[in-house]
Each structure stands twice: as C-alpha cells, then as structure tokens.
N, C-alpha and C positions, 0 to 999 in steps of 0.2 A: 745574257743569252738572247740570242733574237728570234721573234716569235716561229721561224724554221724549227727552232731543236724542241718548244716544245707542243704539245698536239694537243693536249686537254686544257683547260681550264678554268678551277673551284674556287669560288667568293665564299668570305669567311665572315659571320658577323654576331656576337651577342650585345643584349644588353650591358652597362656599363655597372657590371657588376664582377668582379674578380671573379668569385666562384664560377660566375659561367663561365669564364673565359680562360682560367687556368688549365682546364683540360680541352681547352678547344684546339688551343697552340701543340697542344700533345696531341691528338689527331691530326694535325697537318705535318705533323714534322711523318710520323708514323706513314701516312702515306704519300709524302714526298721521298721516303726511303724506298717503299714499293711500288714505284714508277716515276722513271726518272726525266720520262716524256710529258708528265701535270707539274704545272705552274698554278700555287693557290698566293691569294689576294685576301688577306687578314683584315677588315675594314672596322677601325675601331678610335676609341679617343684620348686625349691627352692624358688622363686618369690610366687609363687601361694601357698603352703605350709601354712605358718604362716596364712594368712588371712583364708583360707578354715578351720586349727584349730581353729581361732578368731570366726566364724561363730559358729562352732561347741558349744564354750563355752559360748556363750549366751544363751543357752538352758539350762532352771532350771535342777538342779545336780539329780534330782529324774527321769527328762524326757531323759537328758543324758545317764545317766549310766543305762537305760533299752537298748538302742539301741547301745552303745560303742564298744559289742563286736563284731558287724554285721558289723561296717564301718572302713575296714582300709584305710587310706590317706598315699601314701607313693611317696614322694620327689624321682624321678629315675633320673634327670636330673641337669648335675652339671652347677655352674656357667655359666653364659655365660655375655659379654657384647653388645650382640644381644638384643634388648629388644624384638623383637618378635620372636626368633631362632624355630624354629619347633623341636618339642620335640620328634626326633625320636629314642631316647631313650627308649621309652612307647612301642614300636616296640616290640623287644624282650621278653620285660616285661609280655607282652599279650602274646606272643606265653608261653612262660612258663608257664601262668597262665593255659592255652588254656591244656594243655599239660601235665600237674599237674607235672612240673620236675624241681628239683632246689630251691633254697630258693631266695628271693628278700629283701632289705634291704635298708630300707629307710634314705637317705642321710641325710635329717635333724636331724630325731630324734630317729636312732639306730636301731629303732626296724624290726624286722628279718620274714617276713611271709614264712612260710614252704608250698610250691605250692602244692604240695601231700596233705597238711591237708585239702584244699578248694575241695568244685566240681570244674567240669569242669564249666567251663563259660557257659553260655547259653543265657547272653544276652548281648550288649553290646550300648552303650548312648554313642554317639561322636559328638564330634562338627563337621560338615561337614568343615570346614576351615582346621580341620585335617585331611585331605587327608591321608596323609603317614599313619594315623594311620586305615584309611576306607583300605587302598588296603595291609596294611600288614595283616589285619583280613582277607581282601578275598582272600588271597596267599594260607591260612594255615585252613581254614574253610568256607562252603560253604553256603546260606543264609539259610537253614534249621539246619544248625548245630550251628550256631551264628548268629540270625538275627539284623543286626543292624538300631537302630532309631538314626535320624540325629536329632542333637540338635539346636536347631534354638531359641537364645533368643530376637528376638524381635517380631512384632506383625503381622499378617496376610495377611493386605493390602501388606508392605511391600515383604514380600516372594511372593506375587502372583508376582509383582513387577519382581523383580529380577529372578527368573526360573519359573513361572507359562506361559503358551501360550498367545500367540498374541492375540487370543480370548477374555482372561480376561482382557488386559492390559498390558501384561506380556512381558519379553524377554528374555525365555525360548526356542523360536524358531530358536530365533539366534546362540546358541550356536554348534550347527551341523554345520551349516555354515561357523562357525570358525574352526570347526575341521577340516572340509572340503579343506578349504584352505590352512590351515597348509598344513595338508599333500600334497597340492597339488605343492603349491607355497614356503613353507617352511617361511612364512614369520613369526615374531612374536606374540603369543600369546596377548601382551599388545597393540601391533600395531592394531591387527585387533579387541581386545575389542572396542579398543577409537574409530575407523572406523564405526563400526556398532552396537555394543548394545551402547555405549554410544556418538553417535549422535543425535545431535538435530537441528532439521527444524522448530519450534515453529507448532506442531502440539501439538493439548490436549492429553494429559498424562492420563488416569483412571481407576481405578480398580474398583471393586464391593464393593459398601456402602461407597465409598472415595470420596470428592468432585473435580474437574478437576484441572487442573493446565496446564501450559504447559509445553513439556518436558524439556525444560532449566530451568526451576524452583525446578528439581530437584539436580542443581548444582548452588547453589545460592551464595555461597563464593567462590574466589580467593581460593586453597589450592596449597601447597607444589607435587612437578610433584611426591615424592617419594609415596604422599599419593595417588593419582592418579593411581599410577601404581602397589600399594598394593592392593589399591581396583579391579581393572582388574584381578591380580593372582588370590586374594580369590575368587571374585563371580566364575570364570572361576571353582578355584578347589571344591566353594559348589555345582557348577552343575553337576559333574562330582560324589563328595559324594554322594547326594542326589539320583541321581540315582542307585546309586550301594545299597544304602540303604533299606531297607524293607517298613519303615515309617518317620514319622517326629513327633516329640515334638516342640510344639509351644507355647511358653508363651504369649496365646493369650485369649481373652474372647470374648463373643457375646455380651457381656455389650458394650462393645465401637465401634466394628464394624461385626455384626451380620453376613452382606452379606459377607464379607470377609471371617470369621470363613467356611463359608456354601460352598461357590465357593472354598476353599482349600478342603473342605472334600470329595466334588463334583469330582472334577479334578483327585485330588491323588488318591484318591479312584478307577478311567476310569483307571486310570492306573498301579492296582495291587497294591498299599501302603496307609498302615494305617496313618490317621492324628491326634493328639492328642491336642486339644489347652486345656492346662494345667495353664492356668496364671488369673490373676496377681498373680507371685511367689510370690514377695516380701510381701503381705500379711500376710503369716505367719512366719515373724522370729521374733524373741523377741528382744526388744532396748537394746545398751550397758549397760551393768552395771559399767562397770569399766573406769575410768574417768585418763588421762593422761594431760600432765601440758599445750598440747596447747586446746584439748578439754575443762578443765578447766580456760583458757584466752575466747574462745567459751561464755562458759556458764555466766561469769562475766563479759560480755560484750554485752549479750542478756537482760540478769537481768536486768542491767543499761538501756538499750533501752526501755525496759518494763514499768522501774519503770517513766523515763520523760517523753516517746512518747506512752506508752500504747501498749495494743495489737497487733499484725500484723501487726507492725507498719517500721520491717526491712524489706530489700530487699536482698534476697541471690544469688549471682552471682557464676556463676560456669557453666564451659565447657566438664567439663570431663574431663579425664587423659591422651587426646591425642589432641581435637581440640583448637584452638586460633586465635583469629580474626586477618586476613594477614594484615589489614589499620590498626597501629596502630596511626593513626590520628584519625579515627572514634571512636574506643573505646578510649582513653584520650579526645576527648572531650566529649562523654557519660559518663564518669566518674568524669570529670573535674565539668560537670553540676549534678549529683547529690553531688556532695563534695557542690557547691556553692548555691545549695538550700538544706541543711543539712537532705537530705534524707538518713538515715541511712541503711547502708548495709556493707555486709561481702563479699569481694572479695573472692575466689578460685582459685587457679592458677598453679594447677600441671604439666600443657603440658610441655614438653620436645619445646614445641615449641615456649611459654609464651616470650614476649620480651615488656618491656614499658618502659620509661624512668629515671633516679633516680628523677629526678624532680617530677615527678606525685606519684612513689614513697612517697616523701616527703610530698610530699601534701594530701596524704592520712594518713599517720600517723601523722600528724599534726591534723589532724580533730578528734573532740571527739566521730562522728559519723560513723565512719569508718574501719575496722578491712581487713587488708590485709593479707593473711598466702598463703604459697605454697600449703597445706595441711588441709582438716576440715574436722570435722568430723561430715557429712554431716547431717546422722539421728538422731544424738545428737539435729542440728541445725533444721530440719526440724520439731523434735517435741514440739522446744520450742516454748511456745507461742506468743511469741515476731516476730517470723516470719510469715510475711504476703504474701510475695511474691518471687518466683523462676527464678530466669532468667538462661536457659537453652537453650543448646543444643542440648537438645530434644531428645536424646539416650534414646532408651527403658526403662532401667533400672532405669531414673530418672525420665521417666513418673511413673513408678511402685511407684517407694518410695515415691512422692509427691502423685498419689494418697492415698496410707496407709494412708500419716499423714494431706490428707485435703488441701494440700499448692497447690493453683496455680499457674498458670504457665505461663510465657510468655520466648514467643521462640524466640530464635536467629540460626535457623538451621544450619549446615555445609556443610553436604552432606550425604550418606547409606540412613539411613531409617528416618533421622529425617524430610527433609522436608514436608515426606506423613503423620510423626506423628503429625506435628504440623498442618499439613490442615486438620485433622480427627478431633483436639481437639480444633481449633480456630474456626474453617470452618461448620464444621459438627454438632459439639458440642454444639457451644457458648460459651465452657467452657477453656478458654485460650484469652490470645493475641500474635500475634509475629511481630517483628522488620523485615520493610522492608524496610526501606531505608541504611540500613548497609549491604545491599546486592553488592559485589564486581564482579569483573570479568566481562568478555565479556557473560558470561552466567547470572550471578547472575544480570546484570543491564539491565536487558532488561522488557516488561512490563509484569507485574504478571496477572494469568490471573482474580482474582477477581478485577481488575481493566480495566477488558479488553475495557470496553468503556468511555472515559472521561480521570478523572483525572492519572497520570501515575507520581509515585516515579523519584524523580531525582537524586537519589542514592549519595548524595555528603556530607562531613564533616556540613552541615549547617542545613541541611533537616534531620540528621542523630537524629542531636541536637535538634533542633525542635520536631521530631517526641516522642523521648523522654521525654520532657517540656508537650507534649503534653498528652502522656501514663501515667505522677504521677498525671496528675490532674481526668484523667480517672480512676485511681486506687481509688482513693475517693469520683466517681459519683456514681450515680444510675448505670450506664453501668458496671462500678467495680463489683457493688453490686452486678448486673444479675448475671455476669463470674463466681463469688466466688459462688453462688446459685449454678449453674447449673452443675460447679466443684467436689462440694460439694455432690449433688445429684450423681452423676457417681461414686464419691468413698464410697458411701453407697450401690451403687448395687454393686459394685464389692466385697466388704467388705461380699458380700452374696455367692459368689462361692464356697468358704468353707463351706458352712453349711451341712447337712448333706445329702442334695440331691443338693445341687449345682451344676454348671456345672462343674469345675475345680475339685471336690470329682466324680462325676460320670466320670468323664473322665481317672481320675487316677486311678478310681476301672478296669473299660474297660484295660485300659493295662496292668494292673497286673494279671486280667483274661486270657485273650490273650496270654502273652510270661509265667507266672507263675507256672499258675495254670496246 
C-alpha cells in the first residue's frame, strides 16, 4: 500500500528477549484490526525474527492476509554472540523511519521498506529495558511529536514494586538517590542498586491487593552475580524509560489483582502518564498448527500418559529460557523422587544455565514415564489433555499461557516478578501451590513470612524431598481439587476481557482513541 491509504504510524521495539516480544506481535496485529488506516513497523533482530513470523502464521490465511499489509517485521540487527546485545541498530532505523528518508532492508528476509512510502511515525511501543532506543526517539523527536508507551509485560503488582513510590510499596524513590550519588561520589550504578533498592532487613514487602511477604522473600534462589547485576542495569534503565515515556502498556487485568491495576492508574496518572492494563495477551493467539519431529515425540508421549494414567495425569516442568535451580542436589532429588514414584512428567530445560548430571540424565530416559528435551513446545503441551500440572518459574508469560489453557500451577520462583506472582496466585488466590523448601541462598533461607509464627522450612535436600512426597499426594486431595476449582474459575474471568465490553477491549479502544484518532 502506498503511504495515501495509510494515515497513522506505530514503531514497534523490545528487547531481544522472546517473552517481551511474544505479546507485542499480538498487540499489533490486535490494532491493525481496529484501524485499518495504521501501518505499525516491528523493529527487531535475527533471534527475534523467525518466532514473531511463527506467531504471525498461526493466524487463519483469511485473518492474515486482511492485516499483512499494515505489519512489516524487519530483522536490522546482524548476528551477535551476545545473547542479550542491545539492539542499537533499531536507533537509526527509527530516525529514518521518523524522517521518511531512505530505504530499510530486512536482513532475514530481503524485503526492502521505502521510508518516504510510510507516514511519519506518530507513535512509538518500547520496551523500557530499551533504553538506547527511549533516548535515540527523545534526541530526534519531542513527546508531542512521538509519544512514547513503555512496554511492560508482566503484571501490576510487580511494576508498582519496582518504580512505583515508597507509599505503595514501591522503590521508585530510590532511584534519585542513586543518581544522586553517582554523581556525587562517582561510585557504580550496580554498587549502589545492591546497597539500597535491593537491601533487605526483613521488614514486610507489600503492594496494593498483594499478600505480604518479606523483603528477602523477594530473592528466594541462589542466582548467578551476572544475573544479579543484569537485573540492577535493567530496572536502573526502566526507571529512567518510563520516565521519559508518556504512558505504560501493562499486560495486566483487575481479574487477578484489581487494587494493583487501580493504585498504577492512580499514581501514573498524579504524574502526567497514561496507564493501560491490556492483558492477559496470551488469550488471544491461535494454537500451532504445524507439528515438527520433537513436538511430535511431545504429542506421542502425552497420548501414551493419557491412554495408561488418564487425564491430567502429567506434570510439566519448565523454567524458562533463562532461569535454573543453583542446588543441583535439590532438583536430582525432586526428580529422582518423581522418577521412583512413576509420576509422570516432561522436563524442559532450555537455560544456558541448565547443569545435571549424565547419571539422572539416564535415569530419566530409562523411565517410560518421563520425557527430557532441551526444548517443548510448550502450548502444544499445555493444551493437551493429559497435562495436569505446571511447575514454574512463574514469569509472567507462563502465568498467561497456563491460564488460556486451565493448567495449574505450582511455583518454584527465581527472582524479577515471580515471587510476587506466585504470592498473588498461591496466597491471594488459592489457586496455585509453590515450593518452599528449594529455596537457596542467604536470602532465600530465611523464614517466609506466611510462616511467620511457628513452623519454619529448613531449606535442606531432605525437606526439599519430602515437601514434594508431600505436594503429589496434595495434587489428588480435595485440597488439589480446591486449587484446580479456584484456578479454573480465574481463567474463565479472564477468558472475559476480550469480549466485547471487556476490560482488555475497552482499554485498547482508550489507546487507539488517545494517540489515533
């Protein structure tokens, strides 16, 4: 189409992380449906690439090819053996776009966007963790001429959490203070994170509609110092985004934590920016169709659990694509003990961090109940029926999918936003359980506060075991029952956001209003 037919438009960008960027493709398809005058510009890299078309092609060929010509995704960023490099590549790309001068040319797959054919840009959706892409748009445009929403895909509580004020729970106040000092003292950015927003005295931790915790309960695993020190950069450069930003997208609902949606809109609102809780995304994308030879080991392997143990009778295990339990004592014997009570389950184990031994190796694929892969293909697994149970890290993204498809959930948190996810959905809910005695570290072994009088976790390989022995016979009580009810019931309300006065539909109409129209 030539830039006559369309009048708006939105530059699309997260970091070079899946999870951000899975539901970001699903907000743009979402509002290139409701208005068919915006052309958005997907700005991302050869990692990211393939999967954001994969997303793309699960949309039936009739719903596709209405919206095809509105969405280009174009690869600007070449190799790297960085896995998380900052894609400042995307820099340029935007000014050009910005600029309408020059052609852009997508490194994957050829194809050539003429920047003169587009409008000017008029909106722009970033991931606040992309900084360089936040201050290359405020170099070259000013927030009236590009206003930018900070992309935020996890859920409410959390954000308040991390840049919301002291007032709500938050440790948004700290962040001046850091500045502060820098400049004053020159000392390190990560130094004086760890110092002051992430100290803890075992005072309660809480946010609005969140149940308490204490504040070392929010570092409940042993991690890697690099992960440690990644986290201090980011939050350090979303506070730093988010400010510079107009508003925030938040893949959030009032289905799961009401107060929290309320107290951001509250806040952001005192202080000049729009808040959008837009979520649960993952609701509306359509299941694979296309079936590849380990999905298909997947599927012939559910079947079989199906056909001997019956319904939601597996256990799916899976961390994510970054975190992995540091005791690998703890997890070998939580896995050792369901291998020897033939609880069947599908290990996952993409981390770069993943480490167990060939031995348990072995003794996994010795078992007829047990399916080990680096790699699964999760919502494959999640919607078969064979699957009962989730064991998670509790990342946003996999709260989402597991609500879509009804699977609960029990948490094994890391650290970011999971431990407040998993108090929201264990705690708050009734609808989850999570593993406390696999909790490591000087932080992660200290007493929880829903234990705060009495009994107290002894955090060790044997309690670990136990508490587990203890959780598969809970999974076939009446207590089971409740969790799976109450589970069940949350992703039937949420399953209502989309409708056509829902929250997540009124909220996306509200921003397409606002910067659009």
């Amino acid at each position: 189409m030539s830039k006559s037919t369309f009048r708006k438009h939105i530059a699309l960008h997260a970091m070079g992380a899946w999870g951000h960027n899975k539901p970001l493709i699903t907000i743009a398809i979402l509002i290139a449906e409701a208005r068919k005058d915006v052309v958005l510009t997907l700005l991302t890299n050869n990692f990211i690439y393939p999967k954001v078309m994969g997303e793309l092609s699960k949309l039936p060929q009739e719903r596709y090819k209405a919206i095809e010509a509105q969405i280009n995704v174009l690869d600007l960023v070449p190799p790297s053996p960085e896995p998380l490099k900052f894609d400042v590549e995307v820099v340029p790309a935007f000014e050009q776009l910005f600029k309408q001068t020059g052609n852009l040319t997508c490194l994957s797959s050829g194809k050539t966007v003429n920047c003169s054919d587009l409008p000017q840009i008029s909106l722009a959706i970033v991931d606040p963790f992309a900084k360089y892409l936040v201050d290359g748009i405020r170099a070259i445009a000013t927030s009236s001429q590009v206003p930018i929403l900070a992309w935020l895909t996890g859920s409410a509580g959390p954000i308040i959490h991390a840049w919301g004020p002291g007032k709500l729970g938050g440790k948004g106040d700290d962040y001046a203070l850091i500045r502060e000092e820098i400049n004053k003292t020159g000392r390190s950015q990560v130094e004086l994170y760890l110092e002051i927003v992430a100290a803890t005295n075992g005072k309660v931790a809480q946010v609005p509609g969140y149940p308490p915790l204490y504040d070392y309960e929010l570092y409940p695993q042993q991690v890697p110092d690099m992960s440690v020190q990644a986290s201090a950069i980011f939050t350090m450069m979303g506070a730093e985004s988010i400010k510079a930003s107009n508003g925030i997208i938040c893949i959030a609902t009032s289905v799961l934590e009401r107060e929290a949606v309320v107290a951001c809109k509250d806040y952001y609102n005192s202080v000049g920016k729009e808040f959008f809780a837009i979520g649960p995304m993952s609701l509306i994308r359509a299941p694979e169709k296309q079936e590849n030879g380990i999905t298909s080991q997947v599927v012939l392997f559910l079947d079989k659990m199906q056909a001997e143990l019956g319904e939601k009778s597996v256990l799916y295990i899976s961390f994510g694509t970054f975190w992995w339990p540091s005791d690998p004592t703890i997890f070998e014997a939580i896995i050792n003990e369901l291998v020897s009570s033939k609880t069947p389950f599908i290990l996952s184990h993409p981390s770069p961090l993943c480490h167990f031994s060939d031995q348990l190796k072995q003794i996994i694929s010795e078992s007829p109940y047990a399916l080990e892969l680096v790699w699964s293909p999760q919502e494959k697994i999640l919607t078969h029926p064979a699957t009962g149970w989730f064991l998670t890290h509790g990342g946003w993204n996999s709260v989402q999918e597991a609500l879509e498809y009804k699977v609960p959930l029990i948490f094994w948190p890391f650290g970011a936003d999971q431990p407040l996810n998993s108090a929201l959905i264990t705690c708050q809910h009734k609808a989850g359980f999570e593993l406390l005695e696999v909790r490591t570290g000087e932080k992660g072994r200290q007493r929880p506060y829903r234990y705060k009088d009495g009994f107290c976790p002894t955090f060790t390989v044997d309690s670990a075991r136990k508490e587990v022995v203890d959780l598969l016979g809970e999974l076939e009580s009446e207590k089971g029952r409740i969790v799976r009810t109450n589970w069940e019931a949350l992703a039937n309300e949420c399953g209502k956001v989309w409708e056509e006065n829902g929250e997540a539909r009124l909220e996306l109409s509200r921003l397409i209003e606002k910067y659009l129209d």
